[in-house]
Each structure stands twice: as structure tokens, then as C-alpha cells.
Z-matrix of the N, CA and C atoms (Angstrom, degrees):
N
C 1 1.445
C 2 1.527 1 110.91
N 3 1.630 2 117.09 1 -42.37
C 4 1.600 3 108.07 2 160.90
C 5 1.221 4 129.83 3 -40.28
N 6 1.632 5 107.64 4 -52.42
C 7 1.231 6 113.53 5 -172.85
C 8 1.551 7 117.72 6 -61.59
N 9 0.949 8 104.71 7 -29.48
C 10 2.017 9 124.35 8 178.61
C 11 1.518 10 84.66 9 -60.85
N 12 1.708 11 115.32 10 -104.17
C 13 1.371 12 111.85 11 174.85
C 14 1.941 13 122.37 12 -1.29
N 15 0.845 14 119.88 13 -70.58
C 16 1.791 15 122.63 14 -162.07
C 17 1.413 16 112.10 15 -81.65
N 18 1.623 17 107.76 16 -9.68
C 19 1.738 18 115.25 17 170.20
C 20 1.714 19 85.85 18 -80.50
N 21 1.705 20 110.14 19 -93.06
C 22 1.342 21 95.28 20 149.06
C 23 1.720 22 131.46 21 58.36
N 24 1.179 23 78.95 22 -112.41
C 25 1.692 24 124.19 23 169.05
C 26 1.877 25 110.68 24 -31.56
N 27 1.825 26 86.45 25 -79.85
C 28 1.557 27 100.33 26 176.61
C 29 1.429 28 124.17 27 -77.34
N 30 1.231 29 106.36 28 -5.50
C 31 1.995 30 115.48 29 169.84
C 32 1.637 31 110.13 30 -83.92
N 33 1.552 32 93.72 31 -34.70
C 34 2.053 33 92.08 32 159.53
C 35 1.122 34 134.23 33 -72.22
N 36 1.889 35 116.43 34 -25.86
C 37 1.030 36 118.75 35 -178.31
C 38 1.467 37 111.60 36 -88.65
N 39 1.330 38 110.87 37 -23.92
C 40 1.721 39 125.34 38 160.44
C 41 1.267 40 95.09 39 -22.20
N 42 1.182 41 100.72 40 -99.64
C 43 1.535 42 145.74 41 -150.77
C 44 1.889 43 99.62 42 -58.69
N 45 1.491 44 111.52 43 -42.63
C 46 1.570 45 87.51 44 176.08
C 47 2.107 46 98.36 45 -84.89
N 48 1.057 47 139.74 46 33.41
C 49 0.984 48 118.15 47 -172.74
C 50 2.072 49 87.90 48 -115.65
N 51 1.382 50 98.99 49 -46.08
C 52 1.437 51 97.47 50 -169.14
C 53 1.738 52 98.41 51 -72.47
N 54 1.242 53 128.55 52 -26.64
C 55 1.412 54 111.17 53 167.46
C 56 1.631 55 137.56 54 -80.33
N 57 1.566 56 112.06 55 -5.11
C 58 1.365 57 142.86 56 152.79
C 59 1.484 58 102.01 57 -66.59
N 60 1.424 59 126.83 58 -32.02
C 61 1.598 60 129.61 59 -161.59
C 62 2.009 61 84.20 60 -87.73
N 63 1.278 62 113.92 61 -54.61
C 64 1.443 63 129.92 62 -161.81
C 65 1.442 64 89.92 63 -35.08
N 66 1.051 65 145.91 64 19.92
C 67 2.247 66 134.09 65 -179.88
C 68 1.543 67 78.45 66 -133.83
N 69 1.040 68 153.19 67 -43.91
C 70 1.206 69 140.92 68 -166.21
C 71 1.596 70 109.58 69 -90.75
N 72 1.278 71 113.08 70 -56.69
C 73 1.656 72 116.21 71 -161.72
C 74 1.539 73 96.79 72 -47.09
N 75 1.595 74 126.80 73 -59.12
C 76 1.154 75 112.80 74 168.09
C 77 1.468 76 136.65 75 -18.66
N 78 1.179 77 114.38 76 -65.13
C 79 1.852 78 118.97 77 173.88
C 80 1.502 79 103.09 78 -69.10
N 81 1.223 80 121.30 79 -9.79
C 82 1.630 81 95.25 80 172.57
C 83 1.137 82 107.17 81 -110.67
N 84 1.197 83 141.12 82 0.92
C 85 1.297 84 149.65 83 179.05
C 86 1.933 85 101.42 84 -81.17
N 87 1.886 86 98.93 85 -45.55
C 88 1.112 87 102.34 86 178.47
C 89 1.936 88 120.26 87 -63.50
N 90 1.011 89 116.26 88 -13.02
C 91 1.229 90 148.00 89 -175.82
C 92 1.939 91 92.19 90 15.95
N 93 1.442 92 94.65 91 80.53
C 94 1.391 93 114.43 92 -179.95
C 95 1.675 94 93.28 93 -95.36
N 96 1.959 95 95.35 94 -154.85
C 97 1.643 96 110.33 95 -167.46
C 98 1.334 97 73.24 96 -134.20
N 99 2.272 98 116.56 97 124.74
C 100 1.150 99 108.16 98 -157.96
C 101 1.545 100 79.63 99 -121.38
N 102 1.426 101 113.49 100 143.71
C 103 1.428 102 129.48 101 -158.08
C 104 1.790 103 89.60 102 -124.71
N 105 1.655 104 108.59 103 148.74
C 106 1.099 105 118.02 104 -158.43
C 107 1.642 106 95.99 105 -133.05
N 108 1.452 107 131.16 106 105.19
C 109 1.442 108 109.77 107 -161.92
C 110 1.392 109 102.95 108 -135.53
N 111 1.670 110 97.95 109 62.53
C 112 1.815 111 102.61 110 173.88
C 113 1.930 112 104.35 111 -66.56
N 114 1.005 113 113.16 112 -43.33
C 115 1.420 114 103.84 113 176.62
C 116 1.202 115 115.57 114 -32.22
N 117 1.749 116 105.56 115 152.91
C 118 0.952 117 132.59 116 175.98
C 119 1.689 118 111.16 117 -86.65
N 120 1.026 119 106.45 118 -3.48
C 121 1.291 120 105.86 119 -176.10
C 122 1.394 121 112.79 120 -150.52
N 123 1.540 122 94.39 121 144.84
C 124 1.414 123 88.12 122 -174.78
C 125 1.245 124 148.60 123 -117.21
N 126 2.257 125 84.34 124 119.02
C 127 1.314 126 109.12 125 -177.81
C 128 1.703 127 77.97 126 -134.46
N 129 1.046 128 113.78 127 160.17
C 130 1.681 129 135.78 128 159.68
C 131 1.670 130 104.08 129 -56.68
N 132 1.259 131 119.48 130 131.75
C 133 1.323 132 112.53 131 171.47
C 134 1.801 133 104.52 132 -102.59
N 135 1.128 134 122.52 133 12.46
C 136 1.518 135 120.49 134 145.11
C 137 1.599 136 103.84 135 169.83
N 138 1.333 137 104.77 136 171.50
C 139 1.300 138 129.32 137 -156.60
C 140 1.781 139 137.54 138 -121.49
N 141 1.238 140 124.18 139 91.26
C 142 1.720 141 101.78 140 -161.62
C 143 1.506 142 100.58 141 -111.06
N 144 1.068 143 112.74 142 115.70
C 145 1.818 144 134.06 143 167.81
C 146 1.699 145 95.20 144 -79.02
N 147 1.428 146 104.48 145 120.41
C 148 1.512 147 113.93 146 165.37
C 149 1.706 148 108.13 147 -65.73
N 150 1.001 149 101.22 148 160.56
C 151 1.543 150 109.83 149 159.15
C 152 1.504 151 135.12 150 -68.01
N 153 1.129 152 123.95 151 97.90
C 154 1.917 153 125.32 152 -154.54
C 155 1.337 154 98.62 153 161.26
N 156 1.381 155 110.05 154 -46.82
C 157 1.546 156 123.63 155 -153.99
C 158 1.174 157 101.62 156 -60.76
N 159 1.411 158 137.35 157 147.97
C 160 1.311 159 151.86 158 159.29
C 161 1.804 160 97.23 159 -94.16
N 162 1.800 161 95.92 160 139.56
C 163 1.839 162 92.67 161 157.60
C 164 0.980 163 125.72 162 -110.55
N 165 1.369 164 132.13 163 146.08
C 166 1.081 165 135.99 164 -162.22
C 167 1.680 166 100.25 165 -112.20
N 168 1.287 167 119.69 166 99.33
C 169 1.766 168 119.38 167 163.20
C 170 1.436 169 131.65 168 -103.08
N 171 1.945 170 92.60 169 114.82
C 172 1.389 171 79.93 170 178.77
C 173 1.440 172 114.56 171 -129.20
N 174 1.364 173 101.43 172 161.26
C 175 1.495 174 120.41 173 -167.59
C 176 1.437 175 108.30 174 -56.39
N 177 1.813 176 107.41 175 166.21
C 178 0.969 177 120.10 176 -140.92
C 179 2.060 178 89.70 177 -99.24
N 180 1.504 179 95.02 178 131.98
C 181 1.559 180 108.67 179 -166.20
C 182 1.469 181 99.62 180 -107.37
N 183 1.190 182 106.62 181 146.62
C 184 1.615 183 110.87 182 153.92
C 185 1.548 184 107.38 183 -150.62
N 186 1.123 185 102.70 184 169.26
C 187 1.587 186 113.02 185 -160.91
C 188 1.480 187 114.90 186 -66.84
N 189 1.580 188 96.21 187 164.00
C 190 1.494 189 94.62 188 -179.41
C 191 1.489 190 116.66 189 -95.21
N 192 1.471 191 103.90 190 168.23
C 193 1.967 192 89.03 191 175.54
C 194 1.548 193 106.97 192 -61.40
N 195 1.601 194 106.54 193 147.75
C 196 1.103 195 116.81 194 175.26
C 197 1.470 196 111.01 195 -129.61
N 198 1.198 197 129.53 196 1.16
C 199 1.113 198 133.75 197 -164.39
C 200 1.903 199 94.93 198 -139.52
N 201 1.390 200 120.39 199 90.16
C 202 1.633 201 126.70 200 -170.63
C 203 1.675 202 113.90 201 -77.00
N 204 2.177 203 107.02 202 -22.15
C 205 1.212 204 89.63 203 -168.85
C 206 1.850 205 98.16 204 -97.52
N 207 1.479 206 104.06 205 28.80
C 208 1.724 207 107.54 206 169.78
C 209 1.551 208 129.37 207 -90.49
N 210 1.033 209 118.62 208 112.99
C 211 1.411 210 101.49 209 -173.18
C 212 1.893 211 104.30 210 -32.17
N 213 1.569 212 118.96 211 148.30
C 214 0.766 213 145.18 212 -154.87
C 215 1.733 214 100.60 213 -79.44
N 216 0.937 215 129.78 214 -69.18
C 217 1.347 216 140.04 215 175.60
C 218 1.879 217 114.25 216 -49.72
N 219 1.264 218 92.68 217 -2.28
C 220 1.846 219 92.53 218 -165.37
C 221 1.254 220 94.82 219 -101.80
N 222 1.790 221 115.23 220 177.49
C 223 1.412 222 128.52 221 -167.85
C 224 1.612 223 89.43 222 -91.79
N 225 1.065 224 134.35 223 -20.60
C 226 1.085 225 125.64 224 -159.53
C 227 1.769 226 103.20 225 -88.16
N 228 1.267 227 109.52 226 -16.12
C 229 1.821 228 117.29 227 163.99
C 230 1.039 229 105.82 228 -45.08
N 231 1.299 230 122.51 229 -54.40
C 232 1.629 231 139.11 230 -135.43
C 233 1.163 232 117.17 231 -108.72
N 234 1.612 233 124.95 232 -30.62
C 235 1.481 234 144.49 233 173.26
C 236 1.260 235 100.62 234 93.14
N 237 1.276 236 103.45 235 -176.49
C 238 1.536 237 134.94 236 -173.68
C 239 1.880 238 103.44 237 -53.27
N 240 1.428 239 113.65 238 168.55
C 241 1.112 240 121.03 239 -172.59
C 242 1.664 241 100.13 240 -79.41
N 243 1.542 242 113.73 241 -34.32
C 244 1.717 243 108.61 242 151.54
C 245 1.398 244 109.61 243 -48.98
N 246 1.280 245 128.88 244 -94.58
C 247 0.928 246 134.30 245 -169.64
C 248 1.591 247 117.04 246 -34.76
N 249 1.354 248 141.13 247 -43.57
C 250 1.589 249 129.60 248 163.19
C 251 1.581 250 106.00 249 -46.70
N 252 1.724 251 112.29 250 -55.53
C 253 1.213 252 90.93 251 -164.77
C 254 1.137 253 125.05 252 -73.89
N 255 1.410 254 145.50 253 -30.99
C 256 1.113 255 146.64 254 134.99
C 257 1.621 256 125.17 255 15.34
N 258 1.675 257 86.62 256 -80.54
C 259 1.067 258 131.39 257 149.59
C 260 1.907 259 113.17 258 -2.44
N 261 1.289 260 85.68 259 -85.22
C 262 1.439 261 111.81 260 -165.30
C 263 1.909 262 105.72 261 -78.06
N 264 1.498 263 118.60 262 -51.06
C 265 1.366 264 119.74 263 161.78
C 266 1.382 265 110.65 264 -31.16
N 267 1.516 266 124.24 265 -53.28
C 268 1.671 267 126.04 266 -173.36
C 269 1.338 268 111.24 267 -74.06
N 270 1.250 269 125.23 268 -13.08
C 271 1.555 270 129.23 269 158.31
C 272 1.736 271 93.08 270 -71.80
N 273 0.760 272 141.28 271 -114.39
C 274 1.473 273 168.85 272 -57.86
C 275 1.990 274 68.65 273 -124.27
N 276 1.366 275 142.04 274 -42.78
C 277 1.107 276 128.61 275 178.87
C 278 1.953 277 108.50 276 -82.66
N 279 0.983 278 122.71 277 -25.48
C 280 1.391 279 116.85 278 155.76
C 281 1.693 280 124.35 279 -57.35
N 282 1.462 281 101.99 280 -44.10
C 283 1.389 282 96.74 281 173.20
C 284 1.815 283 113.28 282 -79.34
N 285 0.836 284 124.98 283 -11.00
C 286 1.604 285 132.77 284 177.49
C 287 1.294 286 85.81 285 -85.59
N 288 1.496 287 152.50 286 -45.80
C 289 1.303 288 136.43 287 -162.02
C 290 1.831 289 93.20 288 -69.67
N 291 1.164 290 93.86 289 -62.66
C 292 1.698 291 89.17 290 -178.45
C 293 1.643 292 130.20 291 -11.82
N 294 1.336 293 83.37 292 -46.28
C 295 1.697 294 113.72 293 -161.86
C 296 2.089 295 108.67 294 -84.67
N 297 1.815 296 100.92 295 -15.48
C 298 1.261 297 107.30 296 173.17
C 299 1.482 298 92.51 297 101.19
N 300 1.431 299 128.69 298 -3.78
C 301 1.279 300 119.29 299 -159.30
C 302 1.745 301 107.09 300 -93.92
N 303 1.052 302 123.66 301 -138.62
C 304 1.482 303 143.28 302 175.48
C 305 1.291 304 117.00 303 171.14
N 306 1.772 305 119.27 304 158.99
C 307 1.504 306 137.65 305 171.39
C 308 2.214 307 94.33 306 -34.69
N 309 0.892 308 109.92 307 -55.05
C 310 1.665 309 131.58 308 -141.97
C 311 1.785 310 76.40 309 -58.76
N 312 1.858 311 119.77 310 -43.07
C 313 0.804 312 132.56 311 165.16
C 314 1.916 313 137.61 312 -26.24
N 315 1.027 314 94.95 313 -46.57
C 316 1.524 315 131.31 314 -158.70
C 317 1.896 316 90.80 315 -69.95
N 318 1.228 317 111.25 316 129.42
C 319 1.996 318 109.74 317 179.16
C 320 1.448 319 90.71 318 -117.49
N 321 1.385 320 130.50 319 -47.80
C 322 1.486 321 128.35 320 -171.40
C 323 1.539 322 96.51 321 -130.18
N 324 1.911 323 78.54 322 161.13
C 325 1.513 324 104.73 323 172.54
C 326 1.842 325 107.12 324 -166.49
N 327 1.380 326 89.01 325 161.11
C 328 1.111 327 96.24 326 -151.66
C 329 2.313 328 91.24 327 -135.74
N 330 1.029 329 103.14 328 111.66
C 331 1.847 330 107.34 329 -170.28
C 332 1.976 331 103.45 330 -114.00
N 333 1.245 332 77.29 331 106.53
C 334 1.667 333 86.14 332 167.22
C 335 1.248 334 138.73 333 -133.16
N 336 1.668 335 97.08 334 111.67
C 337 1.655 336 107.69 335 -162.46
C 338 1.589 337 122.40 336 -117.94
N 339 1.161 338 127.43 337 143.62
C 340 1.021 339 124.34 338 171.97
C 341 2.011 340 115.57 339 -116.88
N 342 1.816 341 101.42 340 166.12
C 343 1.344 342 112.50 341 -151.51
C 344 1.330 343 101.79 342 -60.32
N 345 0.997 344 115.24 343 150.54
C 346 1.869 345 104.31 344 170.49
C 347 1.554 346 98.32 345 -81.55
N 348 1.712 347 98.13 346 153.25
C 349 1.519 348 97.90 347 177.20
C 350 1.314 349 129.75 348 -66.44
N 351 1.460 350 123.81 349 -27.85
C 352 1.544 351 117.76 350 -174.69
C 353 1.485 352 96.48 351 -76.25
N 354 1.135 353 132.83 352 -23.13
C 355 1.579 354 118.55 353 -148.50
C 356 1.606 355 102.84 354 -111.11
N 357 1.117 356 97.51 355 -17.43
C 358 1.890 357 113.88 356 -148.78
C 359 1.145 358 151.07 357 14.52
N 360 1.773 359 95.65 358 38.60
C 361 1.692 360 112.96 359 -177.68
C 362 1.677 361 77.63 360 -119.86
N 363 1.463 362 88.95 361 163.20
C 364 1.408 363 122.48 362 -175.32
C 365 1.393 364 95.40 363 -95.62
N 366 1.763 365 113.72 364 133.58
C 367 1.666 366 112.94 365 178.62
C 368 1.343 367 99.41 366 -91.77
N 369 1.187 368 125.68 367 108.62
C 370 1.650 369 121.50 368 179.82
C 371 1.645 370 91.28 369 -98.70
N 372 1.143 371 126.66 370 -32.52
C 373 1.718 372 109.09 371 151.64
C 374 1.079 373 144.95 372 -57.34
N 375 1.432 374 118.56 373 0.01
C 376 1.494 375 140.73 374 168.61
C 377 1.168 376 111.13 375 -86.68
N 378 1.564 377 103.31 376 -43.54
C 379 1.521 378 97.01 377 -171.21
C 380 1.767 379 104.41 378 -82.01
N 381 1.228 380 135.05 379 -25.81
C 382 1.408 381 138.37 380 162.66
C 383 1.411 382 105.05 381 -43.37
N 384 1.390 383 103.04 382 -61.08
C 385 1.883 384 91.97 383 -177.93
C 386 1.302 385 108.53 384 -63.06
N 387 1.464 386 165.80 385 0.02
C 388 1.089 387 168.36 386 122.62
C 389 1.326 388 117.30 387 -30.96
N 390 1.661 389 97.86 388 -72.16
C 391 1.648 390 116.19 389 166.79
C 392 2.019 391 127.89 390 -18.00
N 393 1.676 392 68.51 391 -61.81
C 394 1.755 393 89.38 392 -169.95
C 395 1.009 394 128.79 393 -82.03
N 396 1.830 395 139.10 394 16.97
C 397 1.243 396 170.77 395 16.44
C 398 1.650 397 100.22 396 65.57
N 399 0.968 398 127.20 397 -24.96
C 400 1.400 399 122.99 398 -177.78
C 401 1.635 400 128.09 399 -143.66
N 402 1.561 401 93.70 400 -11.22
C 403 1.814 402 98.94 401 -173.27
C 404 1.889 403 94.82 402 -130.86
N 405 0.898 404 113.17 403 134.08
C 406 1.268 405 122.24 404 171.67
C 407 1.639 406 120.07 405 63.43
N 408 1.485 407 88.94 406 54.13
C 409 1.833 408 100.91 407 -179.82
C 410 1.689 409 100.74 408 -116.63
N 411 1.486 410 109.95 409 -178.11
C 412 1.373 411 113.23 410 -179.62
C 413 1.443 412 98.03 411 -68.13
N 414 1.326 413 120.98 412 -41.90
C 415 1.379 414 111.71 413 -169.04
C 416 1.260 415 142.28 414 -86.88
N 417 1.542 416 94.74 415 -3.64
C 418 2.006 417 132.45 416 -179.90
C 419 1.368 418 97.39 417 -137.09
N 420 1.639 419 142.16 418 74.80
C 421 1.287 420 137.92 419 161.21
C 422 1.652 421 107.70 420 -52.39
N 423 0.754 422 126.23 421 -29.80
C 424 1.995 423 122.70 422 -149.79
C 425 1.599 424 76.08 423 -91.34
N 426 1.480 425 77.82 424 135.08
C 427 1.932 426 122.57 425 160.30
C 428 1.364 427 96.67 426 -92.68
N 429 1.519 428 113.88 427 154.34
C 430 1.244 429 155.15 428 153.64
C 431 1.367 430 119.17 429 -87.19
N 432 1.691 431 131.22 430 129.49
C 433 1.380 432 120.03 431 175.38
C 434 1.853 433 89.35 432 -65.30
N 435 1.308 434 114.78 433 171.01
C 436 1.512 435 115.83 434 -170.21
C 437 1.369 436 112.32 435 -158.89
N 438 1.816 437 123.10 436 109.28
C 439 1.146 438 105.72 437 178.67
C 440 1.653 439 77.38 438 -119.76
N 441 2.146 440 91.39 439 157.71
C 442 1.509 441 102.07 440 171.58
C 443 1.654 442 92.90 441 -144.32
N 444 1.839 443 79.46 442 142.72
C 445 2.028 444 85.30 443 -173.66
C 446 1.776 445 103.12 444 -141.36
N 447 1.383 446 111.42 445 145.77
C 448 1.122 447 116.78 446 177.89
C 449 1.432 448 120.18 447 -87.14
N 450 1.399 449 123.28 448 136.38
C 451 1.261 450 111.28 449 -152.57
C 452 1.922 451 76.14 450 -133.75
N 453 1.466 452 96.66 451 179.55
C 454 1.664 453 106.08 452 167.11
C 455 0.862 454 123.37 453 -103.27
N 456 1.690 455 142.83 454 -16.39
C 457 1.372 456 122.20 455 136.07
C 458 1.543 457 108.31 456 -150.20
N 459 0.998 458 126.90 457 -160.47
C 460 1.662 459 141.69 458 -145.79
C 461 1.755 460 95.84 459 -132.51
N 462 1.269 461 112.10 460 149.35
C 463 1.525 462 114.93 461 177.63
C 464 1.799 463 106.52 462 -69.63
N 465 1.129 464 104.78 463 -16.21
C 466 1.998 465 109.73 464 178.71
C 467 1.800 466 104.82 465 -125.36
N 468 1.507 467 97.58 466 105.04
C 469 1.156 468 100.86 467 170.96
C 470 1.681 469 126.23 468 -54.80
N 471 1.484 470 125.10 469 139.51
C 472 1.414 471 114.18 470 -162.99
C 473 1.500 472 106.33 471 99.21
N 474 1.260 473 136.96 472 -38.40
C 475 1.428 474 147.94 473 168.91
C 476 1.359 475 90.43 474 -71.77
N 477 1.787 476 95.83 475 132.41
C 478 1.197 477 127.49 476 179.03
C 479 1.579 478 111.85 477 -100.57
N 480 1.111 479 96.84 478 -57.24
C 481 2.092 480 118.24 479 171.79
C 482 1.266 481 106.17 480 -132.93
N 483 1.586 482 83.03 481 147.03
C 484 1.822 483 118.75 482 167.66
C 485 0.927 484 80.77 483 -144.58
N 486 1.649 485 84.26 484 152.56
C 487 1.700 486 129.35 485 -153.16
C 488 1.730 487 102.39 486 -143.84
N 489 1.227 488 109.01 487 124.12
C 490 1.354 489 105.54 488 179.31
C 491 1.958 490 99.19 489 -127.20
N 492 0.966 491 100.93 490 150.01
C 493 2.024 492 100.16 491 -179.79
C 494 1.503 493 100.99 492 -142.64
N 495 1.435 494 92.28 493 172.57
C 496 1.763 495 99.66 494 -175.46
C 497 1.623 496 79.74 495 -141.52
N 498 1.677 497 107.17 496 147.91
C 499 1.450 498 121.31 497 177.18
C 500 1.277 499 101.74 498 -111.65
N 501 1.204 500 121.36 499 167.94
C 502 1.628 501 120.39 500 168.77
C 503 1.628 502 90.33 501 -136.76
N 504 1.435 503 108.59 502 128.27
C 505 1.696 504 136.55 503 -165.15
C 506 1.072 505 104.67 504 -126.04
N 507 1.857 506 93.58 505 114.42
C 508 1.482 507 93.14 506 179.29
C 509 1.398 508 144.86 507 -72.22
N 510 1.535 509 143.05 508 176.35
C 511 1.535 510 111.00 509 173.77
C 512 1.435 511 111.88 510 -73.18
N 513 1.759 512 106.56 511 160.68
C 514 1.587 513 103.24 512 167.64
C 515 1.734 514 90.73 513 77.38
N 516 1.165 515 140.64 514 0.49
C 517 1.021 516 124.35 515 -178.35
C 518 1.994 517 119.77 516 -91.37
């Protein structure tokens, strides 16, 4: 009768342990890219790439002229600090298409802008309205971890931001 009991015993504790597991085994089975988005804002406040994943890094983009009758070297080529980033996101998501990838794709990024000259603050609200066009919409939910830093200038004068990202690619992909 012990022995009944302590099989028993460990066939209950089985069974409630693997159905306590049943909320988890799922997501690791799913062995996705698990995004952590206590922030208040939206960027991801961190990031876990399973093991499989390939990264994909790419260089740091900024926009093209968009404005031809501007002298070439000026901010006014390039547009607004919206308008570069924009701009420059639809590069950096064309070349991720290349690759099979997408924005939804994208785990880091890295935004570096400097002040415009007449004003000489940096629009970090320009570049949000740009931003948010591509990260945290109905149709692109996934955040990016996200650092942005002000630097003193850009390798192309008239460039406001460059944007550099890292993808995480799945296997078999």
C-alpha cells in the first residue's frame, strides 16, 4: 500500500509540474526573439535572441537627397529631421527586404543625430515622428532595444541622422 501511495505521490507531482510547465513550454518550444517592453516608450527595454539566430548588421544609413533644387551639401537636400529619418528607415528596410528580412526584424538600433545649424538643438521629436512610422504600429508591433546619441556631425554634411540596426534571422530562414 506504500508503494501504491509514493508512485502515487510522484505521478501527481509529475503531472502538476509538466502542466505548471504547459504556459512556458509553449514559448520555448516556439523558440521566437522574446522582446521585453516595460518601457514607457516605445523602444523595447531589452531583448533575448534564442540560439539559431543569425545577426544581421547593418551599416549606418542616412537619407537620400530629396530635395534636387537644394544645394547638395545642405539640410535642406535631405529634409527635416522627420523627413531623413523616414528617409533613411526605408533604406535600411529595403535592404533588410533584400535579405528576406523586415523592420518586425530589427532587435537593435542605434540613432545618431546632430543639432541643426540655425536652431542648434537636436529634434529628437523629428526623429520620433519618423521612428514611429515603422516600430510600434498595428502593422509592425516589435520594438527595438534603442539607443540615440548626439554627436557633432555626420560623415555627409546636410545629414541630420544615421541609423544603424542589427536584425536577428531566423534559422531555415
Amino acid at each position: 500500500m506504500r508503494i501504491v501511495k509514493v508512485i502515487v505521490a510522484k505521478t501527481l507531482f509529475a503531472t502538476t509540474a509538466l502542466v505548471a510547465m504547459g504556459g512556458i513550454l509553449p514559448a520555448c518550444a516556439q523558440g521566437g526573439v522574446v522582446r521585453h517592453n516595460e518601457a514607457a516608450y516605445p523602444i523595447a527595454s531589452a531583448i533575448e535572441v534564442p540560439a539559431g539566430y543569425s545577426t544581421v548588421y547593418v551599416s549606418g544609413i542616412g537619407a537620400p537627397i530629396t530635395n534636387l533644387a537644394a544645394p547638395a551639401k545642405s539640410v535642406e537636400a535631405y529634409g527635416s529631421m522627420a523627413t531623413q529619418t523616414e528617409e533613411s528607415l526605408k533604406r535600411i528596410k529595403d535592404i533588410l527586404k533584400e535579405m528576406g528580412l523586415g523592420m518586425g526584424d530589427v532587435v537593435q538600433m542605434h540613432v545618431f543625430m546632430v543639432a541643426d545649424a540655425q536652431t542648434k538643438k537636436m529634434d529628437f521629436e523629428g526623429m520620433m515622428q519618423g521612428y514611429t512610422k515603422f516600430f510600434g504600429t498595428r502593422e509592425q508591433p516589435n520594438l527595438p532595444v534603442r539607443s540615440a546619441f548626439g554627436v557633432a556631425q555626420l560623415s555627409r554634411p546636410g545629414w541630420l541622422v544615421e541609423i544603424d540596426v542589427v536584425a536577428a534571422k531566423p534559422p531555415h530562414h
